[in-house]
N, CA, C and O atoms as CSV, one atom per row, in Angstrom:
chain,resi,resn,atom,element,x,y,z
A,1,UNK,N,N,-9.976,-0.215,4.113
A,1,UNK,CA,C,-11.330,0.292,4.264
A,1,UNK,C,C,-11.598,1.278,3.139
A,1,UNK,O,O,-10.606,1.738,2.573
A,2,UNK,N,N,-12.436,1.547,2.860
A,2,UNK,CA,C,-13.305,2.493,1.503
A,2,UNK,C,C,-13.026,3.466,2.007
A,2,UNK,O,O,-12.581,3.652,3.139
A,3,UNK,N,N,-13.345,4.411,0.938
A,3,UNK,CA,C,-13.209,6.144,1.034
A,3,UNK,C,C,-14.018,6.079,2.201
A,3,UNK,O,O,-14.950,5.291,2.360
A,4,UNK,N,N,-13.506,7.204,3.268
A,4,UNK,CA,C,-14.249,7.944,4.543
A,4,UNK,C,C,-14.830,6.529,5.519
A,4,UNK,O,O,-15.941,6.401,6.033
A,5,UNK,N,N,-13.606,5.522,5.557
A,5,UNK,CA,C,-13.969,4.541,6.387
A,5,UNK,C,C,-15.409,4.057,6.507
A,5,UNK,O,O,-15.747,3.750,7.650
A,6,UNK,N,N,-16.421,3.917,5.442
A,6,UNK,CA,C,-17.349,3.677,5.935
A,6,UNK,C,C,-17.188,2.167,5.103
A,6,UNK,O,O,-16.354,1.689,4.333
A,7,UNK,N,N,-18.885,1.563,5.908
A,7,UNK,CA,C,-18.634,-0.108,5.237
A,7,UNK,C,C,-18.728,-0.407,3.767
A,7,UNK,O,O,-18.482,0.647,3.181
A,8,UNK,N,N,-18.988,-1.423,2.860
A,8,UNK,CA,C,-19.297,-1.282,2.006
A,8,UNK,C,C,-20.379,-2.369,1.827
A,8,UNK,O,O,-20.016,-3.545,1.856
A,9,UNK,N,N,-21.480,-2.111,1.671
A,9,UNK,CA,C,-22.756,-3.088,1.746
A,9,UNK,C,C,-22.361,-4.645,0.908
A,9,UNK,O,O,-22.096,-4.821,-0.282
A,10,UNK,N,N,-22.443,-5.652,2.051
A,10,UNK,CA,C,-22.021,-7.376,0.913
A,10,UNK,C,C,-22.442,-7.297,-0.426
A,10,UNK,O,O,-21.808,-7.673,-1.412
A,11,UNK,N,N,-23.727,-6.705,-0.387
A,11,UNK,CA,C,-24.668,-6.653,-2.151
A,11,UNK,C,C,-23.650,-6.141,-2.564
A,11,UNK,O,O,-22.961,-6.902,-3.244
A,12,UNK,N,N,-23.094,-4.682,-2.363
A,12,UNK,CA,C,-22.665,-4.001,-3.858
A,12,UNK,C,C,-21.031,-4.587,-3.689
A,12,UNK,O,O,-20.265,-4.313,-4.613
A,13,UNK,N,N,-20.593,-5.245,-2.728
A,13,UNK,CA,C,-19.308,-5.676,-2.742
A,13,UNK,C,C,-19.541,-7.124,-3.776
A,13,UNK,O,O,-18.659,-7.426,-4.580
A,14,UNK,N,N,-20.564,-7.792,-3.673
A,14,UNK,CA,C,-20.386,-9.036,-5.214
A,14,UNK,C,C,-20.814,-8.137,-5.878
A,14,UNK,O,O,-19.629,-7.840,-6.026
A,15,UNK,N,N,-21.444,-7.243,-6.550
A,15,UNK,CA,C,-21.825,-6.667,-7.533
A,15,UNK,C,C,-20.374,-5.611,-7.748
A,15,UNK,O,O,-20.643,-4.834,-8.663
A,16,UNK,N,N,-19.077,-5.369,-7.253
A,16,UNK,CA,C,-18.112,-4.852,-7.441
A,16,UNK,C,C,-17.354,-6.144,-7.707
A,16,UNK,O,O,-16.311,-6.064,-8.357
A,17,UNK,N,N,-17.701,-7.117,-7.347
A,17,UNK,CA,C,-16.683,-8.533,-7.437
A,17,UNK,C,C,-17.265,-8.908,-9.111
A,17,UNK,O,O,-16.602,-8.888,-10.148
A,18,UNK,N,N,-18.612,-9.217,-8.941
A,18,UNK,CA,C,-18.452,-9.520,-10.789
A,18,UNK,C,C,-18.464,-8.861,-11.822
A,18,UNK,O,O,-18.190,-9.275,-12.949
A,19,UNK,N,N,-18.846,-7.578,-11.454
A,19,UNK,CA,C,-17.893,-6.336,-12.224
A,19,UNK,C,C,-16.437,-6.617,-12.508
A,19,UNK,O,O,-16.123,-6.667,-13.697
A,20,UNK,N,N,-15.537,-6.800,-11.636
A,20,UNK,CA,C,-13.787,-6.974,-11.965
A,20,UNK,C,C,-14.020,-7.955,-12.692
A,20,UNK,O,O,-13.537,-7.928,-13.824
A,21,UNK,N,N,-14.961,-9.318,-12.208
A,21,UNK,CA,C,-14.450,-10.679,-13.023
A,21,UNK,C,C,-14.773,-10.583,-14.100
A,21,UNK,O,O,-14.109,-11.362,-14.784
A,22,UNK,N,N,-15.787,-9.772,-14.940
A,22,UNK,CA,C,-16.005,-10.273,-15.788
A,22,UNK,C,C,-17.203,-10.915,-16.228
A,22,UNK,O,O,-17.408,-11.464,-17.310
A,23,UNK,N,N,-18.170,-10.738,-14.990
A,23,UNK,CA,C,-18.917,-11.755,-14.906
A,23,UNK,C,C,-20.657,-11.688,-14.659
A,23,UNK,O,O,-21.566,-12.517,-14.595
A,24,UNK,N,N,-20.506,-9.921,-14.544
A,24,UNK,CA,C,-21.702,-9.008,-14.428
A,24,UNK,C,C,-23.027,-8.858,-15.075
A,24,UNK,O,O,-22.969,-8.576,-16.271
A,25,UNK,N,N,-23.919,-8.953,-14.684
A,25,UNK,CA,C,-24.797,-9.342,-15.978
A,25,UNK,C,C,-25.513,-7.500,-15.745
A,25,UNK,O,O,-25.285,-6.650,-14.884
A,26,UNK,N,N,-26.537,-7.509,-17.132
A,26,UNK,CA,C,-26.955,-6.438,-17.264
A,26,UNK,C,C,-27.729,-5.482,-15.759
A,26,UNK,O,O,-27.493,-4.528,-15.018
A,27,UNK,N,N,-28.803,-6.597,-16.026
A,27,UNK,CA,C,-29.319,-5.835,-14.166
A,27,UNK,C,C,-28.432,-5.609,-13.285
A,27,UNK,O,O,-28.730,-4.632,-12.598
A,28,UNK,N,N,-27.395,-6.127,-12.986
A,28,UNK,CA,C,-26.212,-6.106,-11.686
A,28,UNK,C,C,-25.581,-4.506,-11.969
A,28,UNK,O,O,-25.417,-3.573,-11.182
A,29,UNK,N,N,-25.333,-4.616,-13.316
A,29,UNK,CA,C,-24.426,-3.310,-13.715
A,29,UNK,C,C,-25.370,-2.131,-13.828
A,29,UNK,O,O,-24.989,-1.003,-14.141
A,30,UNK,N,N,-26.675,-2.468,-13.545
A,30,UNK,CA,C,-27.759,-1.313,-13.514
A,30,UNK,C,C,-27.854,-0.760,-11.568
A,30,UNK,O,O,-28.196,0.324,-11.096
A,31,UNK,N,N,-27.502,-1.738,-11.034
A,31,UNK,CA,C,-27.687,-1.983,-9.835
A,31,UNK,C,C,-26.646,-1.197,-8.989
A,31,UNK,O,O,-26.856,-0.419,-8.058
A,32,UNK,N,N,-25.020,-1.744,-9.755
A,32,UNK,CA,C,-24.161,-0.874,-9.466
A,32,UNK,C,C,-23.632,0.325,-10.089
A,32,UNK,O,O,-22.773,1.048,-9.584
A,33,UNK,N,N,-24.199,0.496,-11.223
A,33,UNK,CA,C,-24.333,2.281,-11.184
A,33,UNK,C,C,-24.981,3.171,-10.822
A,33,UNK,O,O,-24.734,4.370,-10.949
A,34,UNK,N,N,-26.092,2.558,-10.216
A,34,UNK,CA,C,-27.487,2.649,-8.894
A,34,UNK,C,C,-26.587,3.418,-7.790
A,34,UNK,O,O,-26.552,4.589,-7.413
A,35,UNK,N,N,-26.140,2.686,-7.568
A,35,UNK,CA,C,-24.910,2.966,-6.258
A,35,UNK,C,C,-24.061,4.199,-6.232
A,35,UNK,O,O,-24.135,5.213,-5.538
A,36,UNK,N,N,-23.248,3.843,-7.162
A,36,UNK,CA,C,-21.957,4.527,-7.610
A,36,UNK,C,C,-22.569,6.056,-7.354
A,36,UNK,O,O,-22.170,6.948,-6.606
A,37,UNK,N,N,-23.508,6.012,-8.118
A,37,UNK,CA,C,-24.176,7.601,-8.268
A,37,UNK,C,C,-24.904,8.345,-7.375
A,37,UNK,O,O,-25.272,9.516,-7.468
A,38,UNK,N,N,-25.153,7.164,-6.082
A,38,UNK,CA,C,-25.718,7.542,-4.774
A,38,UNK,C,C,-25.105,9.131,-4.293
A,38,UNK,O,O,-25.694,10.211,-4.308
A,39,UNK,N,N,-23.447,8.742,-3.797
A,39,UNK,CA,C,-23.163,9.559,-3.080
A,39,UNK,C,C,-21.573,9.873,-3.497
A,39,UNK,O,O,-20.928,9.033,-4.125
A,40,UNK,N,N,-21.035,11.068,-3.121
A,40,UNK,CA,C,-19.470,11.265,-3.806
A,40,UNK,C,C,-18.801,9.505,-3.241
A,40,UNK,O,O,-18.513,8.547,-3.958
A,41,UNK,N,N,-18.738,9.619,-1.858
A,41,UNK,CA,C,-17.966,8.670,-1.310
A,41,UNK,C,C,-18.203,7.353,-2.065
A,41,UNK,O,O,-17.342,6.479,-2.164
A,42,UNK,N,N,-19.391,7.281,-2.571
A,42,UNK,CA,C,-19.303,5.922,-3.465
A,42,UNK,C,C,-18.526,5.915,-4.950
A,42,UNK,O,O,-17.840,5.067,-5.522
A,43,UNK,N,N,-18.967,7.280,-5.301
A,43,UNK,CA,C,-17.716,7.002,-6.551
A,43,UNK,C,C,-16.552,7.354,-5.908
A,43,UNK,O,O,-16.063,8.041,-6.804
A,44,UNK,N,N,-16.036,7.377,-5.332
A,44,UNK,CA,C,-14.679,7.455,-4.529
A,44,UNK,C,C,-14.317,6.055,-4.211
A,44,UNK,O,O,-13.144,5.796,-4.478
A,45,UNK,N,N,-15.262,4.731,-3.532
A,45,UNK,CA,C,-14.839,3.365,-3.789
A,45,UNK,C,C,-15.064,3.403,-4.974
A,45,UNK,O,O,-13.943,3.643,-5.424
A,46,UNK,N,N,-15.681,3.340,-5.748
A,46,UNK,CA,C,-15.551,2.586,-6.942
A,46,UNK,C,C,-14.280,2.748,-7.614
A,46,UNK,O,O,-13.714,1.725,-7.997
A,47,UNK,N,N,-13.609,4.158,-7.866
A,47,UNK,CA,C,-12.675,4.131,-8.172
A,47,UNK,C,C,-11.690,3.900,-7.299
A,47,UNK,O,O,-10.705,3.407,-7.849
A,48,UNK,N,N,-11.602,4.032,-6.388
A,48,UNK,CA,C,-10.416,3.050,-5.295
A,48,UNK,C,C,-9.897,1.621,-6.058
A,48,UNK,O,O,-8.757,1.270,-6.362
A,49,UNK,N,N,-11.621,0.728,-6.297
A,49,UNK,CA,C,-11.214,-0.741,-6.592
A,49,UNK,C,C,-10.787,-0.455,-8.191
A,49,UNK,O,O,-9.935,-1.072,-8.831
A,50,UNK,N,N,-11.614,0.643,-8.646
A,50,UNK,CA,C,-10.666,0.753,-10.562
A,50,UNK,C,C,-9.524,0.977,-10.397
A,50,UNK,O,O,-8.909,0.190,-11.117
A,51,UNK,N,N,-8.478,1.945,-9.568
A,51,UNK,CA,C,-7.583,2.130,-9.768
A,51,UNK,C,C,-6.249,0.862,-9.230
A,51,UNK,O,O,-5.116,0.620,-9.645
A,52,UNK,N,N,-7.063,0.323,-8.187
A,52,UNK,CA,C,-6.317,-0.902,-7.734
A,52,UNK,C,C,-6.436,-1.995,-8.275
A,52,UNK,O,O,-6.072,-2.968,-7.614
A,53,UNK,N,N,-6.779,-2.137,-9.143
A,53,UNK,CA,C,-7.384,-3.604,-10.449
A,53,UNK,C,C,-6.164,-3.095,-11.517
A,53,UNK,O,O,-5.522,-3.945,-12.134
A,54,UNK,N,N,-5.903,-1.713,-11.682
A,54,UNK,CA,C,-4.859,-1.258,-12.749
A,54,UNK,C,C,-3.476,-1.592,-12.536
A,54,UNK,O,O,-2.645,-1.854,-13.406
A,55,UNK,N,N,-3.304,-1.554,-11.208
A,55,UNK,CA,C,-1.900,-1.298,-10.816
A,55,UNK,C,C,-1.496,-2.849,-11.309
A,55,UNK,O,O,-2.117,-3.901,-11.157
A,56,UNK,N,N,-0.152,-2.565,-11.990
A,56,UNK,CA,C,0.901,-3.580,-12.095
A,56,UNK,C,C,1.089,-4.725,-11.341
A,56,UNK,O,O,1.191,-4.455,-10.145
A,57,UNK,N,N,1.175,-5.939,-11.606
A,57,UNK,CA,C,1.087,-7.214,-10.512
A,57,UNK,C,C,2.951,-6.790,-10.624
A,57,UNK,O,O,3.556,-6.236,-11.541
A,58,UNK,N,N,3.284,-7.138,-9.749
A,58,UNK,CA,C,4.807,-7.091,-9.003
A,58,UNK,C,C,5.437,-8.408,-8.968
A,58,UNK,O,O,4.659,-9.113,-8.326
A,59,UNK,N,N,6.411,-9.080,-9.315
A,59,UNK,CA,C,6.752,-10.369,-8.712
A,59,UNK,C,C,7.227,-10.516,-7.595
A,59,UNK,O,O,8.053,-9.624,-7.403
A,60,UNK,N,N,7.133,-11.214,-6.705
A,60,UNK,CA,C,7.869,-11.125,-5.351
A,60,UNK,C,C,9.311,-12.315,-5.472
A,60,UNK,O,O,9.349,-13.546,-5.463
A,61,UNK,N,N,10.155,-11.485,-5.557
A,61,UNK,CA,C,11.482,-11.837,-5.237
A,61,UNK,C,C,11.703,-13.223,-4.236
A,61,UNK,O,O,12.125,-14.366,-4.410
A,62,UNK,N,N,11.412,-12.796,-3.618
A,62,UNK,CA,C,11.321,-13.837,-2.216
A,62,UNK,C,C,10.742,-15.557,-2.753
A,62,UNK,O,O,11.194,-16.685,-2.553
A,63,UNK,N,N,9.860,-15.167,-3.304
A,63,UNK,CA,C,8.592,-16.449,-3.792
A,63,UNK,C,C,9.808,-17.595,-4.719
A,63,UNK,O,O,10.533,-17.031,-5.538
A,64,UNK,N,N,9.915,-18.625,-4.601
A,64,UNK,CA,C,10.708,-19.823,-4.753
A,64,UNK,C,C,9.668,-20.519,-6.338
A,64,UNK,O,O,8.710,-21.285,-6.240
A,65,UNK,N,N,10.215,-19.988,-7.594
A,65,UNK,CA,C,9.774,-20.406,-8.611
A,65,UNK,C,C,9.766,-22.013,-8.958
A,65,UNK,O,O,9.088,-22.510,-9.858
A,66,UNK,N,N,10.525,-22.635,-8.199
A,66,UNK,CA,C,10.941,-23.919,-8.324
A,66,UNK,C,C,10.170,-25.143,-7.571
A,66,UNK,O,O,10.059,-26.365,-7.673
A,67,UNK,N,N,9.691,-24.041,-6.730
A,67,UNK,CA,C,8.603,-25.035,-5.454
A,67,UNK,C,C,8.035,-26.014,-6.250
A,67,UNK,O,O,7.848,-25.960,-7.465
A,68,UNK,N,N,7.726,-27.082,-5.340
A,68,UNK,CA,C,7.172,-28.099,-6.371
A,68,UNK,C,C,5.878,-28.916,-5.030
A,68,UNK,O,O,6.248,-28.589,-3.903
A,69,UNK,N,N,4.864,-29.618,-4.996
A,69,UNK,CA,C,4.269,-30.119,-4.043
A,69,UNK,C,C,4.804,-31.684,-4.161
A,69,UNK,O,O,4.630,-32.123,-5.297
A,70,UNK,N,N,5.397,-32.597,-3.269
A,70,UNK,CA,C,5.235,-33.377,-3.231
A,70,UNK,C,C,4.614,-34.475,-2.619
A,70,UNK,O,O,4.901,-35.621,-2.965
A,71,UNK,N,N,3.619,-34.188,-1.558
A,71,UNK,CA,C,2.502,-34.909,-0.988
A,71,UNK,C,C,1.485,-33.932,-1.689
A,71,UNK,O,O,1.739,-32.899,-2.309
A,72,UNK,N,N,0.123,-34.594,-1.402
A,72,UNK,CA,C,-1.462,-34.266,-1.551
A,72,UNK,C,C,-1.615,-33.175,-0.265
A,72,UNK,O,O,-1.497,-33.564,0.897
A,73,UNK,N,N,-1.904,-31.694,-0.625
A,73,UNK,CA,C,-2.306,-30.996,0.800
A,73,UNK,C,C,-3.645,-31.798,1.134
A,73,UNK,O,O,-4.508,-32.141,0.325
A,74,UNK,N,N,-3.616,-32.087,2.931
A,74,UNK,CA,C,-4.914,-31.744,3.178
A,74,UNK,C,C,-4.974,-30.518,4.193
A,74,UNK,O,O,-4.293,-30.078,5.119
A,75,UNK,N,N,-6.321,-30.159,3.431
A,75,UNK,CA,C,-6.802,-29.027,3.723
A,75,UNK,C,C,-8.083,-29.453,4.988
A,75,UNK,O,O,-8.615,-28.435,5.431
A,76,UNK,N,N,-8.393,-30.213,5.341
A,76,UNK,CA,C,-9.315,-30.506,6.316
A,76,UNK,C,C,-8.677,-30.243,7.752
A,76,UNK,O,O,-9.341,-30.446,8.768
């Protein structure tokens, strides 16, 4: 959950999603610095998701590099 448990509105959560991707267009990034600047607790998520986008990917030990699929998943 976000700084001070509160929700985080769906809008500014894709507008925090195509921010990370990459994928943000000008109005969006006007939209979410709209936000950000609302209230402390919002720059408090924002940097929550900056600082957790930074952190180091980890390999997991456990995870079987060798796996291989040999049927078609279905996913239905």
């Amino acid at each position: 959950m976000p700084a001070d448990n509160l929700p985080v509105p769906f809008r500014i959560v894709s507008l925090l999603i195509a921010f990370f991707s990459h994928t943000i267009t000008e109005d969006q990034k006007d939209q979410l610095d709209e936000w950000i600047c609302e209230t402390e607790s919002n720059i408090k998520v924002f940097e929550e998701c900056l600082e957790t986008t930074l952190l180091p990917v980890v390999s997991d030990p456990e995870r079987d590099e060798d796996f291989e699929i040999t049927e078609p998943l279905h996913l239905n």
